[in-house]
C-alpha positions, -999 to 999 in steps of 0.1 A, spaced: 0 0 0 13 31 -9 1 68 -2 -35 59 2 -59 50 32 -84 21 37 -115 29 51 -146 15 64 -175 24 85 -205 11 104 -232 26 124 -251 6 144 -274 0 174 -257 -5 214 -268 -44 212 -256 -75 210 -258 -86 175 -241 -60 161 -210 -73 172 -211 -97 144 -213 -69 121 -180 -50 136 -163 -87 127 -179 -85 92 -166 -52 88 -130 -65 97 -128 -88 76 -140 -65 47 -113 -36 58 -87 -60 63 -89 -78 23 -81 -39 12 -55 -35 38 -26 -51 22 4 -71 44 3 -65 82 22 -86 103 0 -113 121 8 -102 157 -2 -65 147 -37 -80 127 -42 -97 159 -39 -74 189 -57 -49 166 -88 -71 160 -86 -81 195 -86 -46 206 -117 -38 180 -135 -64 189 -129 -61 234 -141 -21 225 -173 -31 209 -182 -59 235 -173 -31 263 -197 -4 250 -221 -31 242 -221 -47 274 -216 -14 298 -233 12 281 -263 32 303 -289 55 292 -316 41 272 -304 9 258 -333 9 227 -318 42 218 -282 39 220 -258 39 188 -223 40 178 -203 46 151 -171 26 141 -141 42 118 -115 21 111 -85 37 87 -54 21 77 -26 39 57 12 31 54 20 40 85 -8 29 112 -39 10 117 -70 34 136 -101 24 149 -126 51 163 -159 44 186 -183 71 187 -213 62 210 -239 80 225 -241 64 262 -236 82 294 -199 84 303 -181 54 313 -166 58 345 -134 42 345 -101 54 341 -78 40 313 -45 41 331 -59 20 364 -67 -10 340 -47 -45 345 -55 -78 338 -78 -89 360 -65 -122 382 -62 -162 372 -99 -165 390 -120 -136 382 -144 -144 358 -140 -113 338 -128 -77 338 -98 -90 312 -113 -69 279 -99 -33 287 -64 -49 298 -65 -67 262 -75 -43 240 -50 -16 255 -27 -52 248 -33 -52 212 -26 -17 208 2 11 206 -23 35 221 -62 38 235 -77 68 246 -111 74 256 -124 109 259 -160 125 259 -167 146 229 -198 166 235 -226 139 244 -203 110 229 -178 92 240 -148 89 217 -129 55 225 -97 57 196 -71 28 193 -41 30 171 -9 8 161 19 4 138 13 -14 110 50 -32 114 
């Protein structure tokens, strides 16, 4: 790839099933992407994927309302992703996460995404929050 971004976008409902389409929609971005090394296509992915579950799964306000809006980019540098979502605020704080311990049953998808990832912010944007990952591409 040379000099030119790859980019896809989905909007969809704060449910379930629309995790399945933020897989689709890697797999779609991902045929245009060109050669990423497998450990970078995998932590990125991971990352995507623990982000969507997490506003899925934690999101208040009124769930039959609730959307967000996924932006991933790729150029020859870097590999983006970018949640938008209209839920209240999250309230947690990005640089007290850690993997949660060999018996807890959960609390393990913030510690992977920020994993997969060279960086993860989340910030609140108006009434949205923002949630961005990025990573090298090599």
């Amino acid at each position: 790839m040379t000099d030119r971004e790859v980019r896809r976008s989905l909007e969809a409902a704060v449910a379930p099933f629309s995790i399945e389409a933020v897989f689709d929609l890697l797999a779609a971005w991902w045929n245009d992407v060109g050669a990423v090394s497998p450990i970078r296509r995998m932590g990125f992915e991971t990352a995507v994927i623990e982000i969507a579950g997490n506003i899925v799964e934690h999101s208040r306000g009124d769930a039959e309302e609730l959307r967000f809006r996924l932006d991933l980019v790729a150029d020859d540098e870097t590999l983006s992703a970018t949640f938008r979502d209209d839920a209240d605020p999250p309230r947690l704080d990005l640089s007290t996460v850690g993997m949660a311990g060999t018996d807890d049953e959960s609390g393990r998808g913030l510690a992977l995404a920020s994993a997969g990832v060279d960086e993860i912010t989340l910030r609140r944007v108006g009434e949205r929050n923002v949630w961005t990952l990025e990573t090298r591409r090599a």
